[in-house]
C-alpha positions, 0 to 999 in steps of 0.5 A: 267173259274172255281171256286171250295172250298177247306175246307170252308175257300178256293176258288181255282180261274182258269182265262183266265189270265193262272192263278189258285189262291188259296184264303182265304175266311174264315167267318172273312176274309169276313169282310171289304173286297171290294166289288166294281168291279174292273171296278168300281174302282177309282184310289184313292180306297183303297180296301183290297182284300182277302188273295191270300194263292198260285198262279201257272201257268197253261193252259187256252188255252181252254174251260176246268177248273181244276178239284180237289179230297181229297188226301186221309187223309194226313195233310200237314204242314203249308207253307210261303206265300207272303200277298197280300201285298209282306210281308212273314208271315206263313200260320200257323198264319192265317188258320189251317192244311188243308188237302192235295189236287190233281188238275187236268188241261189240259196241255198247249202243248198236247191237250189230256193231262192232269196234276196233280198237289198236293196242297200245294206244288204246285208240278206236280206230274203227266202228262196224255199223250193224246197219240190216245186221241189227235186226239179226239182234245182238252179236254173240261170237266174233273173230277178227284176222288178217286174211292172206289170201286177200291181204285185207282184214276181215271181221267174221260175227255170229249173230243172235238169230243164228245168222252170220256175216264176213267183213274186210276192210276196204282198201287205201282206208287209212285211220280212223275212218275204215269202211267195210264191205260185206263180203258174205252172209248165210243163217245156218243156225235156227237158234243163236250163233254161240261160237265161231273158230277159224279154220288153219290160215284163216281159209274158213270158218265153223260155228257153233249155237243153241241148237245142235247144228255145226256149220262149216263156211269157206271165207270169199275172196269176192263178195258172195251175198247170201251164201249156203254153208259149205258143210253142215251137220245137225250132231243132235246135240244141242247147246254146244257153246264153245268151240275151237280149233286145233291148231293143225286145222285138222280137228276141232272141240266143243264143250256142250251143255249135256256135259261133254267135251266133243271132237269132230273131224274139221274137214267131215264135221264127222263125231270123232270122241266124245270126253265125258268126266264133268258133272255139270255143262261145259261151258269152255273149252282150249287147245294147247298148240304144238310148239315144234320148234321146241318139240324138234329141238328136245328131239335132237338132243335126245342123244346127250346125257345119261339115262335119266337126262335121255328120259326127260327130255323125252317126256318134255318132247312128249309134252311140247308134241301133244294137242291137249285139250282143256275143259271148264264147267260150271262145276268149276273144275278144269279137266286136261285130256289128251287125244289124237 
């Protein structure tokens, strides 16, 4: 249902299996690790799989994957964990302190609520009731992040009735009992909420659903109630089910049911390009972020070595400056695209 990374060396898995897992990936951990799929697998293979760091159990009663954000600057201590293999060794001995992290996901009995859970220590720390929100039925897309503006967290969901609302933790709340106030609702869509990416810093929101609306929402510093999207468009396509932003803030992608991959101007909403190569919906869709702290490292040295050192680190200046875009269909082919 999802897969996001936690520091470079991590991937956090949720499957329909009502698992979410926690996976060393570190550059050397990559080396000899199977690559057969395991419906190609013969009994006999023996394959060594990644180093699964946590499992926890969680709801995939849905359509919704977890959301996670930093838990501000804390180090968390190094745990004991089982191997793969059922053998207890210490985390400590295989990765470095990594920084503590807060997960969202949609709570199994209460359709309009959501859990907080704190990594590493697989705690939940907090439960958002559905309260009136249950009857906006099933949440569909979430984000949790810590909004600098106000200094507080917030919890931005999307509901199956198209409807959505902004939450922040109240303040001088200590674990495990957070209280959260609402600081804004607003129904922009007439057919369920499908995604939900924040605008750079957190300042606002777009959405995207079964009908073919994409709205644009400023986050409150104040509660606000019902609110008016700031920016909302009908593109006269339909079924839009993944959306993201890229990493600037300036524009933003979505993979469609008819197909295509879209790209909008995140401050017009306006149709910019339209990526037309998959056979089947598309139903995924990513931005690489620009790493410009490499990107301008590669750029000064540029100057040294020869012709053919020169040519390369130009291409890897290239590389580490371009914003790809990655699509997935169900025609279960990945394609990389590069515009703007």
């Amino acid at each position: 249902m999802g897969i996001k990374d936690w520091e470079e060396t991590r991937l956090i898995t949720h499957g329909r299996d009502h698992k979410l897992r926690i996976w060393q990936v570190s550059d050397t951990d990559m080396e000899g690790l199977s690559k057969v799929l395991p419906a190609d697998a013969k009994k006999d293979d023996e394959t060594r799989q990644p180093w699964l760091v946590h499992s926890m159990d969680v709801n995939a009663l849905n359509f919704c994957a977890f959301a996670i954000c930093q838990d501000s600057d804390q180090q968390t201590q190094p745990q004991v964990q089982l191997s793969t293999a059922g053998t207890v060794e210490s985390e400590a001995e295989r990765t470095p302190t990594t920084k503590a992290l807060l997960l969202a996901a949609p709570n199994g009995l209460d359709q309009g609520g959501v859990d907080v859970f704190h990594l590493p220590s697989e705690r939940r720390v907090s439960k958002l009731q559905g309260g009136k929100e249950a009857n906006a039925g099933m949440v569909m897309a979430l984000r949790i992040f810590q909004n600098k503006g106000m200094n507080r967290l917030n919890i931005a969901i999307g509901y199956e009735d198209g409807s959505v609302a902004v939450y922040a933790k109240k303040e001088q709340n200590v674990m495990p009992v957070w209280i959260w106030e609402k600081m804004m609702t607003a129904r922009p869509h007439k057919q369920p909420v499908l995604s939900l990416d924040l605008l750079k810093s957190a300042e606002g929101f777009i959405t995207s659903s079964a009908d073919a609306v994409v709205a644009k929402f400023t986050i409150p510093n104040t509660k606000m109630g019902v609110v008016e999207a700031e920016k909302a468009v009908n593109t006269k396509h339909a079924g839009q089910q993944d959306l993201k932003v890229r990493s600037d803030g300036r524009v933003f992608s979505t993979a469609g049911w008819d197909k295509n991959v879209r790209v909008y101007s995140a401050k017009t909403l306006k149709e910019l390009a339209i990526l037309q190569w998959h056979q089947e919906g598309c139903y995924a869709v990513a931005f690489a972020d620009v790493l410009l702290e490499i990107a301008g490292q590669n750029e000064e040295e540029l100057v040294k070595g020869n012709v053919m050192d020169r040519m390369k680190q130009e291409r890897d200046a290239k590389v580490h400056n371009t914003h790809w875009i990655v699509a997935g269909s169900k025609d279960g082919k990945i394609s990389l695209w590069d515009v703007y």
